[in-house]
Jmol script that loads the backbone (N, CA, C; Angstrom):
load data "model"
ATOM      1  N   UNK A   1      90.277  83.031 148.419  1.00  0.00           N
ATOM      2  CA  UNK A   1      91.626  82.558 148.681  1.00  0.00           C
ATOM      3  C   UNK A   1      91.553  81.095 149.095  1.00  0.00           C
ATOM      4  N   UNK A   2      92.328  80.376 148.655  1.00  0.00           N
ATOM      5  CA  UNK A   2      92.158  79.004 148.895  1.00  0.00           C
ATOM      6  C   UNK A   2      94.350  78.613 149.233  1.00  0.00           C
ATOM      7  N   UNK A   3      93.700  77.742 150.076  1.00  0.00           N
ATOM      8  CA  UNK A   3      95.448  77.186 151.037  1.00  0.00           C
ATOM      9  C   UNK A   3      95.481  75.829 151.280  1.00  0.00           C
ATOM     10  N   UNK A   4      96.590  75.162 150.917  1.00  0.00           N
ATOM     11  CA  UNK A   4      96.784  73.638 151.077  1.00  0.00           C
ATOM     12  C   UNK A   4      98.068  73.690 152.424  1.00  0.00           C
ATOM     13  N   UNK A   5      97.999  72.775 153.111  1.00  0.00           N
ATOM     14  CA  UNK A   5      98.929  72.750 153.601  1.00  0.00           C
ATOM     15  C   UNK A   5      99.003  71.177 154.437  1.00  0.00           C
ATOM     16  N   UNK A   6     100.404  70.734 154.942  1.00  0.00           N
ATOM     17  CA  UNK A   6      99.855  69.619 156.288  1.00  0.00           C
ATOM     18  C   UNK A   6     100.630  70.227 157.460  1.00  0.00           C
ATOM     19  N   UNK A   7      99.984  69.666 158.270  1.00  0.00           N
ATOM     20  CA  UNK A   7     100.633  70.163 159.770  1.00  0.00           C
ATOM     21  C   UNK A   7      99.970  69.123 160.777  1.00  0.00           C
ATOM     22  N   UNK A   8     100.797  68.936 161.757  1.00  0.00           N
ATOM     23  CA  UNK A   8     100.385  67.673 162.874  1.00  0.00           C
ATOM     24  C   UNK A   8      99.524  68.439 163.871  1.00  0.00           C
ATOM     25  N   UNK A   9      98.600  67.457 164.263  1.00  0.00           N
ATOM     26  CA  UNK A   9      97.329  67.711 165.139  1.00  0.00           C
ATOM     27  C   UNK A   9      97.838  67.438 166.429  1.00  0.00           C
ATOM     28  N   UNK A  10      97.488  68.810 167.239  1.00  0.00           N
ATOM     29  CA  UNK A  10      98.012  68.583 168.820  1.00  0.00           C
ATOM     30  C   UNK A  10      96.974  68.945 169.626  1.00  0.00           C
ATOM     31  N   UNK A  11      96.837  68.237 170.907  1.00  0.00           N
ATOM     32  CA  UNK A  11      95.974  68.321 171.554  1.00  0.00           C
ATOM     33  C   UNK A  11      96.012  69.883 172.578  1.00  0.00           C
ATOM     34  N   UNK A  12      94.961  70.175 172.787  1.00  0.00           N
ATOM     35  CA  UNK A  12      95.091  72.005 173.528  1.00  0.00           C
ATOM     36  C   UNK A  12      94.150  71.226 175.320  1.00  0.00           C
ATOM     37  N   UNK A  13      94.648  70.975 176.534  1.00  0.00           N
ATOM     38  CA  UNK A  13      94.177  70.249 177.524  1.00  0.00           C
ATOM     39  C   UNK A  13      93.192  71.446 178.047  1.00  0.00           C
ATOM     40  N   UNK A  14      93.622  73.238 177.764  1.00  0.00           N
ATOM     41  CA  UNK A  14      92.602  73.909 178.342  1.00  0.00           C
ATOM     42  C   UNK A  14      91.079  73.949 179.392  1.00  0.00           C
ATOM     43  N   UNK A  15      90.585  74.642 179.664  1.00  0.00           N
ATOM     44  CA  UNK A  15      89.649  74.537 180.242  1.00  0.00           C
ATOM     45  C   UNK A  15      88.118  73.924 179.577  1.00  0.00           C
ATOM     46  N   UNK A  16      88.502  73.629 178.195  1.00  0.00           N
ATOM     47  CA  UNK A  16      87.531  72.970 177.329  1.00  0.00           C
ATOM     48  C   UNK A  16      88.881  72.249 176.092  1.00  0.00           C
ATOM     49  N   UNK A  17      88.716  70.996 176.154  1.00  0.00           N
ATOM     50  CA  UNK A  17      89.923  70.594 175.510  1.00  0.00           C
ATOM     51  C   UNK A  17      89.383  70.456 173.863  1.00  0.00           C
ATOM     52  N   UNK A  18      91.040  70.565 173.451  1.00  0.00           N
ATOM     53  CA  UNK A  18      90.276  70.841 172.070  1.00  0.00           C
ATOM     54  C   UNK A  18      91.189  70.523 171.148  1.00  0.00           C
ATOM     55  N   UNK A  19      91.421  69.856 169.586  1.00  0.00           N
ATOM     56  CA  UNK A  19      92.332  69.640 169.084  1.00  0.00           C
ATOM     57  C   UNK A  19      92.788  70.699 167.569  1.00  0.00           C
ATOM     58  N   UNK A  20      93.673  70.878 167.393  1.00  0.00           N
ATOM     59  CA  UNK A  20      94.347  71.779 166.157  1.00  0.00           C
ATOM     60  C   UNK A  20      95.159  71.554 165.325  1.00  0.00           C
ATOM     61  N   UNK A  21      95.368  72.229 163.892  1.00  0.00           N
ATOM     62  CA  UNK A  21      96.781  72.050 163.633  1.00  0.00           C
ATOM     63  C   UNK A  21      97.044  73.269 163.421  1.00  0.00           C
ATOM     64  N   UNK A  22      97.865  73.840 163.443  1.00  0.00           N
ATOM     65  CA  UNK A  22      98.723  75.014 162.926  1.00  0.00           C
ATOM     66  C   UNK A  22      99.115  75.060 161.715  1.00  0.00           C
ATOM     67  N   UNK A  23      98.465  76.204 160.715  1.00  0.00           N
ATOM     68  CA  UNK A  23      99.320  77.039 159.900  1.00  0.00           C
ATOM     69  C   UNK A  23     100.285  77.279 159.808  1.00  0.00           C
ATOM     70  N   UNK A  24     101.683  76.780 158.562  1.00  0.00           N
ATOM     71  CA  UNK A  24     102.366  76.902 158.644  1.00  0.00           C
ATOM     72  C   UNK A  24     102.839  78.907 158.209  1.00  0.00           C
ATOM     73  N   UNK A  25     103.923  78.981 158.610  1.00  0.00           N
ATOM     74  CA  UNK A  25     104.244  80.112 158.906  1.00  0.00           C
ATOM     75  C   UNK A  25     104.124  80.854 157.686  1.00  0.00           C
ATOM     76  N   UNK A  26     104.424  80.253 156.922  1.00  0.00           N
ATOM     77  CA  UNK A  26     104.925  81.181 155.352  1.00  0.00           C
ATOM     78  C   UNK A  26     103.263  81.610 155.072  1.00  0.00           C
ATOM     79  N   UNK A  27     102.349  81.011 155.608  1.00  0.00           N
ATOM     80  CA  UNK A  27     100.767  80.828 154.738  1.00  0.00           C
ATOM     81  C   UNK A  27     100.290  82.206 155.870  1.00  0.00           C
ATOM     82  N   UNK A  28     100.828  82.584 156.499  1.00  0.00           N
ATOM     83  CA  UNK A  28      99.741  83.231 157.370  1.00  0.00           C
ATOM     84  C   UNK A  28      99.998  84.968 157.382  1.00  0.00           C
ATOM     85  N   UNK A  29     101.458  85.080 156.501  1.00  0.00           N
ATOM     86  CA  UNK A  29     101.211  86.512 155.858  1.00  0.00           C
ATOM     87  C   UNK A  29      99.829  87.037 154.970  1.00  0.00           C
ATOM     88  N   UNK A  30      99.684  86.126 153.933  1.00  0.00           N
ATOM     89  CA  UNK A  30      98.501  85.941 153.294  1.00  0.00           C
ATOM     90  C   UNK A  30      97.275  86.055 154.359  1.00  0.00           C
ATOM     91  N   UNK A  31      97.058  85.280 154.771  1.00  0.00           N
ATOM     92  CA  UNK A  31      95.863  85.274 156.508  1.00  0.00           C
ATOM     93  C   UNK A  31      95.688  86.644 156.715  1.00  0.00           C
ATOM     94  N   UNK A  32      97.196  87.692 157.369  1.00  0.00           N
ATOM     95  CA  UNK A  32      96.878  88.420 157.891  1.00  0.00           C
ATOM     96  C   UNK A  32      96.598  89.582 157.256  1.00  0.00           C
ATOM     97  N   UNK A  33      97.057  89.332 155.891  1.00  0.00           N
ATOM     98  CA  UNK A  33      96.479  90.625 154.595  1.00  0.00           C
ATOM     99  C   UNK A  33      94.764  90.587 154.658  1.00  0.00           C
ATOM    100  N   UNK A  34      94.316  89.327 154.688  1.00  0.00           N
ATOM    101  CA  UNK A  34      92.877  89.045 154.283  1.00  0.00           C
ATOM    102  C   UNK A  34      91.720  89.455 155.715  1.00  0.00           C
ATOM    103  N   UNK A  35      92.960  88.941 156.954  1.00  0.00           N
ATOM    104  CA  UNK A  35      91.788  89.148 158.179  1.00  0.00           C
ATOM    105  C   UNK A  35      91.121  90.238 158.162  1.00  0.00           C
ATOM    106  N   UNK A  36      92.048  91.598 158.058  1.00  0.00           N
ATOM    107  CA  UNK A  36      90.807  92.810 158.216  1.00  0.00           C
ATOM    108  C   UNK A  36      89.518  92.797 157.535  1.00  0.00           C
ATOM    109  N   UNK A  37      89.687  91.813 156.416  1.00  0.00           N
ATOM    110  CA  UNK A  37      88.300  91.931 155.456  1.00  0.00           C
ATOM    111  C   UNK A  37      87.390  91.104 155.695  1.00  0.00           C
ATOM    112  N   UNK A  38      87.679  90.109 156.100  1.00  0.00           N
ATOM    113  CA  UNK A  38      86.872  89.131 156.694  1.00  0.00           C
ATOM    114  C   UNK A  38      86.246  88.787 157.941  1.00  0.00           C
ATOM    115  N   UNK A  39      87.115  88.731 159.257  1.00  0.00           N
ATOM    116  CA  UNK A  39      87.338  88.902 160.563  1.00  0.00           C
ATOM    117  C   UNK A  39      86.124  89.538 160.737  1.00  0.00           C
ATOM    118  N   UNK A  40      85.048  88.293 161.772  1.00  0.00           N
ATOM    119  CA  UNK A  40      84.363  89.385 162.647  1.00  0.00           C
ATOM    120  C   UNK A  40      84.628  89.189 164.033  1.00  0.00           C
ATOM    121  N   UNK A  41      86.025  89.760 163.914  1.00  0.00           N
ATOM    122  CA  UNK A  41      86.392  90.160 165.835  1.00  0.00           C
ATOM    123  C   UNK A  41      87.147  89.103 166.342  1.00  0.00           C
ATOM    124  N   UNK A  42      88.411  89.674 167.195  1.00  0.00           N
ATOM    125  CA  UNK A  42      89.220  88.773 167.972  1.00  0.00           C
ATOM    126  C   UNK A  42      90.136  88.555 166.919  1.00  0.00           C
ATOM    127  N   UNK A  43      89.794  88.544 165.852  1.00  0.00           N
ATOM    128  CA  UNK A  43      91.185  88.139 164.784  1.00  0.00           C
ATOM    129  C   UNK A  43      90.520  87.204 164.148  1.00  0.00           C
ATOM    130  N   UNK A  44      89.427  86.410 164.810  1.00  0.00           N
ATOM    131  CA  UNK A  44      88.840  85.232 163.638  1.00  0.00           C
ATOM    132  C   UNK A  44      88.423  85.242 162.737  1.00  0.00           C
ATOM    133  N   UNK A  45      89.417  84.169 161.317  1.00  0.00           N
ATOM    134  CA  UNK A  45      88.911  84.098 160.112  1.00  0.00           C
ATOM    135  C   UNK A  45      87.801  83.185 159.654  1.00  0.00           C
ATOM    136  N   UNK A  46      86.906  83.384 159.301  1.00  0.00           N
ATOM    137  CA  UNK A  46      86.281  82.129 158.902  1.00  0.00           C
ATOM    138  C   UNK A  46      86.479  81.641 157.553  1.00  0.00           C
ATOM    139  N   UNK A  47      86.239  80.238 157.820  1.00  0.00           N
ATOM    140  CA  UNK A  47      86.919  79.339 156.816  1.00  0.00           C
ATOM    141  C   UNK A  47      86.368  78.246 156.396  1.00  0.00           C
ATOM    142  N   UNK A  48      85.770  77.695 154.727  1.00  0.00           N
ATOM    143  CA  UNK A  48      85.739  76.199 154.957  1.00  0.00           C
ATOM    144  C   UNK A  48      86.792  75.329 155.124  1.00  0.00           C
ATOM    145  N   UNK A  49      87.203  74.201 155.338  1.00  0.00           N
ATOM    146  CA  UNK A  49      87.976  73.708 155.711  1.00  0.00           C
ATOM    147  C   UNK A  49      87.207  72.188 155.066  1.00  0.00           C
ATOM    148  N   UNK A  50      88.721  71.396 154.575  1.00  0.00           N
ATOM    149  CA  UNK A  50      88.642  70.126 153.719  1.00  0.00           C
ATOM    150  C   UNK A  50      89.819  68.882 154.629  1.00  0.00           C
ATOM    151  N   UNK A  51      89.584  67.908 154.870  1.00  0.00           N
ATOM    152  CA  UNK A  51      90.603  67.263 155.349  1.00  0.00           C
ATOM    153  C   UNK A  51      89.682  65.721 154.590  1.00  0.00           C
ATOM    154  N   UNK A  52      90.565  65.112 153.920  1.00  0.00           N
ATOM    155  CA  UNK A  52      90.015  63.590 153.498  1.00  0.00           C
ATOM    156  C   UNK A  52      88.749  63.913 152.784  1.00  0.00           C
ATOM    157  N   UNK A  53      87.909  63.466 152.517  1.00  0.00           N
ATOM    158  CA  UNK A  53      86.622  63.478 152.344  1.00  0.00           C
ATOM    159  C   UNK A  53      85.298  64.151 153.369  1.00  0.00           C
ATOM    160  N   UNK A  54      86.348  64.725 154.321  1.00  0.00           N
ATOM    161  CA  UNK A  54      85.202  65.975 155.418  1.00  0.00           C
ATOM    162  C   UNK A  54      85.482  67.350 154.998  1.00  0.00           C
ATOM    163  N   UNK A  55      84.346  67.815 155.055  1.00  0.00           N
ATOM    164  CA  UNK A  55      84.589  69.394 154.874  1.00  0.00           C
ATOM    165  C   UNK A  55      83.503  69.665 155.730  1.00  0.00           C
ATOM    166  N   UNK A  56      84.042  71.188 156.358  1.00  0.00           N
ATOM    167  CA  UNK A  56      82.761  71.830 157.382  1.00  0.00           C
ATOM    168  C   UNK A  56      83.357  73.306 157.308  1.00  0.00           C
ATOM    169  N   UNK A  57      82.255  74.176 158.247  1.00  0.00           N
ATOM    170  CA  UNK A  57      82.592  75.224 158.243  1.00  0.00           C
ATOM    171  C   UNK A  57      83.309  75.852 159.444  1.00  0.00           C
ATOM    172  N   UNK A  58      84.317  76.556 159.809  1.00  0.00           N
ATOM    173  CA  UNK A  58      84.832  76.721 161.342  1.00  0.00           C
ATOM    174  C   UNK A  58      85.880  78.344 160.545  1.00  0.00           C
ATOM    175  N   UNK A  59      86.547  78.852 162.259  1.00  0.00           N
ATOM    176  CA  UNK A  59      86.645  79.683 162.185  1.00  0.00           C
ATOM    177  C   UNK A  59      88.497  79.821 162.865  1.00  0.00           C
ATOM    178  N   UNK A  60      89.788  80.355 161.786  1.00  0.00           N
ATOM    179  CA  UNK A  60      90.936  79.956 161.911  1.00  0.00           C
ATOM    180  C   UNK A  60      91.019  81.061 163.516  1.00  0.00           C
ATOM    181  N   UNK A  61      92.001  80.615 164.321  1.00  0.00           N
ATOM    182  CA  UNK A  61      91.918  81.192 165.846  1.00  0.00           C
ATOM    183  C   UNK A  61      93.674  81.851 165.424  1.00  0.00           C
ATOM    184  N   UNK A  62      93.703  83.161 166.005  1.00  0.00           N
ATOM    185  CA  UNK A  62      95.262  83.526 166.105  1.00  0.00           C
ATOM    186  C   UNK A  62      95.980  82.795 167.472  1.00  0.00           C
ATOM    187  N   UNK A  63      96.703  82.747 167.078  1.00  0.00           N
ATOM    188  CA  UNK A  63      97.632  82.176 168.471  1.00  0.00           C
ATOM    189  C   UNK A  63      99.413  82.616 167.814  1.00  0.00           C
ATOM    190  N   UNK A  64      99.805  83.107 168.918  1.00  0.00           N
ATOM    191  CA  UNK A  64     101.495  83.378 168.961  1.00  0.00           C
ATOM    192  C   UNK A  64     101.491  83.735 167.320  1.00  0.00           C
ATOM    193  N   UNK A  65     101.050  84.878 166.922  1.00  0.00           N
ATOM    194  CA  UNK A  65     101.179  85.276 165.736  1.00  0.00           C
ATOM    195  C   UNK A  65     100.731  84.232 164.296  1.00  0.00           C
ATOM    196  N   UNK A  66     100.467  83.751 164.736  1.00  0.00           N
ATOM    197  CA  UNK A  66     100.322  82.517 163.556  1.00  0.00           C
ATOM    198  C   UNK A  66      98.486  82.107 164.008  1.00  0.00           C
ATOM    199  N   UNK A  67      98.161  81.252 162.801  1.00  0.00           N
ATOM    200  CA  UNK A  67      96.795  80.793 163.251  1.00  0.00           C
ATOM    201  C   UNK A  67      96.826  78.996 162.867  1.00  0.00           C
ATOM    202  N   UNK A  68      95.580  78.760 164.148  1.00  0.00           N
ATOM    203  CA  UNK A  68      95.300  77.197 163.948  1.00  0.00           C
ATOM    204  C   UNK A  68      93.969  76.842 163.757  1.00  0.00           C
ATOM    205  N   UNK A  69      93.867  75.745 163.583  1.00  0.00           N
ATOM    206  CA  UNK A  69      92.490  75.530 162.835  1.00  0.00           C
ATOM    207  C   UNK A  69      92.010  74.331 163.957  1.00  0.00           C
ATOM    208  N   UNK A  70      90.838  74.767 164.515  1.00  0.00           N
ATOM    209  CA  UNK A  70      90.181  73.515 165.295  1.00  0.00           C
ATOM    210  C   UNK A  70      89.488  72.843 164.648  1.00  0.00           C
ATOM    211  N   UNK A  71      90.087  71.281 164.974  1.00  0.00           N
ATOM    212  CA  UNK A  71      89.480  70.192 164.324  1.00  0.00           C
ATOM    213  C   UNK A  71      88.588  69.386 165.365  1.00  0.00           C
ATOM    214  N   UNK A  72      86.767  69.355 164.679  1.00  0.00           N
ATOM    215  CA  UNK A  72      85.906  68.829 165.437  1.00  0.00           C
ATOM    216  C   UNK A  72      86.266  66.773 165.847  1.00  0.00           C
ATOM    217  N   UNK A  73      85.599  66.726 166.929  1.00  0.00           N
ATOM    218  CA  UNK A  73      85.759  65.595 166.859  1.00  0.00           C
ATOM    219  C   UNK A  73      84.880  64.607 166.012  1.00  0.00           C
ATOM    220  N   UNK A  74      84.012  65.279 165.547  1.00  0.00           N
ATOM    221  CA  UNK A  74      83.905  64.043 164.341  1.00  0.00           C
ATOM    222  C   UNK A  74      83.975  63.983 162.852  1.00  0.00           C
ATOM    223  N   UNK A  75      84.932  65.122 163.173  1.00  0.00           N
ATOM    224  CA  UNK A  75      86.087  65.241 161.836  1.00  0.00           C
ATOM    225  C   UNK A  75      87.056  64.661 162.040  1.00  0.00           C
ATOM    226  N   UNK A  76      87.523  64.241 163.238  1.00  0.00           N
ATOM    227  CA  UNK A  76      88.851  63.037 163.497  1.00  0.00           C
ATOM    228  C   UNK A  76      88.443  62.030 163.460  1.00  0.00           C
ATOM    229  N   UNK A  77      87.136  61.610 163.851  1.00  0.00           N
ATOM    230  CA  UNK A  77      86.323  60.316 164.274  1.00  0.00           C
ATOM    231  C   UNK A  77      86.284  59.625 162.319  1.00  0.00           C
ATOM    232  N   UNK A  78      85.801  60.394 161.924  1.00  0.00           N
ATOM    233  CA  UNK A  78      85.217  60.320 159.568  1.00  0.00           C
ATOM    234  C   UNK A  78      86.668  60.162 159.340  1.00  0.00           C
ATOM    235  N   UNK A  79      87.776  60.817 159.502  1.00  0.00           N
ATOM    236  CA  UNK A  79      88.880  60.981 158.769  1.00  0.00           C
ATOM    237  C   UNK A  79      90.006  59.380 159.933  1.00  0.00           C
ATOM    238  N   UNK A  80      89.744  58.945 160.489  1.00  0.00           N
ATOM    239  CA  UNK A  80      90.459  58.072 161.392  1.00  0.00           C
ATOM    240  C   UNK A  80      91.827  58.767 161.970  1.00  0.00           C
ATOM    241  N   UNK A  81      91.842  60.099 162.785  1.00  0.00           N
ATOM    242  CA  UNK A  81      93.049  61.176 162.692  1.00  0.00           C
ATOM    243  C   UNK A  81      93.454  61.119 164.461  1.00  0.00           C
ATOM    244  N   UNK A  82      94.287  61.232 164.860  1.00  0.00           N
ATOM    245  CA  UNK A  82      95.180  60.583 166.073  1.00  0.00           C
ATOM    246  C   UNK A  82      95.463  62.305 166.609  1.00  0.00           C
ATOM    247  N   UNK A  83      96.113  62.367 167.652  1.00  0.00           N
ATOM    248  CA  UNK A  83      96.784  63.276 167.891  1.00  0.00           C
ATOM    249  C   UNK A  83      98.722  62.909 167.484  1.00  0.00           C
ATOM    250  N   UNK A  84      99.166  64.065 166.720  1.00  0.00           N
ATOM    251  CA  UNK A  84     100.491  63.855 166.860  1.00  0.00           C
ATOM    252  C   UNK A  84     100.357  63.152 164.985  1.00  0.00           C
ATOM    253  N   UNK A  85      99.250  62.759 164.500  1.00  0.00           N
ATOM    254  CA  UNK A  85      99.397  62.538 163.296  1.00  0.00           C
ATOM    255  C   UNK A  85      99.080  63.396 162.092  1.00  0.00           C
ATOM    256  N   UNK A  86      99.796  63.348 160.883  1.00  0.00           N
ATOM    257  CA  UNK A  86     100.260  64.618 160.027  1.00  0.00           C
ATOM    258  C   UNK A  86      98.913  64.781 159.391  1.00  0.00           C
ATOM    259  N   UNK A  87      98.359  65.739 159.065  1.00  0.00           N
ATOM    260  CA  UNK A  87      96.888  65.848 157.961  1.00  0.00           C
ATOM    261  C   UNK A  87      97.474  66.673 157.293  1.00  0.00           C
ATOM    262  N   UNK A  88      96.721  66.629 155.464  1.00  0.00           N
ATOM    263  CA  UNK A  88      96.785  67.702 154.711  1.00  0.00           C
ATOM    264  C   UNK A  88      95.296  68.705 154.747  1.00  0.00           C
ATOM    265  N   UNK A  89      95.436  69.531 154.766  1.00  0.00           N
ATOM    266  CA  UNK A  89      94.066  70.398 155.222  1.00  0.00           C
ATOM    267  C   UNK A  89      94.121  71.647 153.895  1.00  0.00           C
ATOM    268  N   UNK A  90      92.506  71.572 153.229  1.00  0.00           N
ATOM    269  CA  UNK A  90      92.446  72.722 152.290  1.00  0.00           C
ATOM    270  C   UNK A  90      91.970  73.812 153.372  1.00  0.00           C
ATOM    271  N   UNK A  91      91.824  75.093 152.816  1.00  0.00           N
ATOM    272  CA  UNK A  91      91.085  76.139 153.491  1.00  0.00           C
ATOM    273  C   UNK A  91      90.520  76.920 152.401  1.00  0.00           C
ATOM    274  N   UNK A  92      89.768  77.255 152.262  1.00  0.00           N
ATOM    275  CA  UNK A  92      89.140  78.375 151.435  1.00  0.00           C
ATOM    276  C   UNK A  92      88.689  80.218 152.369  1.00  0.00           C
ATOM    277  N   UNK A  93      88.664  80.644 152.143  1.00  0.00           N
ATOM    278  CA  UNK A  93      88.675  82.306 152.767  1.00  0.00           C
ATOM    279  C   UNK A  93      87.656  83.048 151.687  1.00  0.00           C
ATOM    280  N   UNK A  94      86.889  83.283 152.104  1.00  0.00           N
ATOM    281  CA  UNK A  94      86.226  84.083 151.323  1.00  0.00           C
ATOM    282  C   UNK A  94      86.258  85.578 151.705  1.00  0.00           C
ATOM    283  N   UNK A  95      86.749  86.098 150.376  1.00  0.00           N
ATOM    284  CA  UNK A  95      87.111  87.508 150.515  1.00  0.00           C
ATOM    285  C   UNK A  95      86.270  88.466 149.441  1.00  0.00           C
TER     286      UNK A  95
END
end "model"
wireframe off; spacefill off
backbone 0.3
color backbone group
């Protein structure tokens, strides 16, 4: 399964801070057909993930029914990416 989407990067201040964007809503029916097959535990999908010319491997997190994708910091650092600024992000799912 492969997903295009953009969504703005927000900062998470938590007890380990961390940055994301969110899945838009319509994309994550699809997500939640696929998690049982994939998912090892907690709900996490794993995923490659494409933004600009970075790609790596990470794992989509559920939150408030929907899922977000943590973006490393030196995947913001390669891509020149802000908080609060829009990215287009591929995903691939292997099912």
């Amino acid at each position: 399964m492969e997903l295009e989407f953009s969504g703005e990067i927000w900062h998470w201040k938590g007890p380990s801070p961390f940055h994301f964007v969110t899945v838009p809503e319509e994309l994550c029916d699809a997500l939640d057909a696929t998690a049982g097959l994939v998912s090892y535990g907690w709900g996490m999908i794993p995923v490659r993930v494409t933004i600009g010319a970075t790609d790596w491997t990470t794992s989509l997190w559920p939150k408030d029914g929907r899922y977000i994708v943590p973006l490393k910091s030196a995947v913001r650092r390669a891509e020149g990416l802000e908080v609060g600024a829009t990215t287009t992000i591929r995903l691939v799912v292997d099912v």
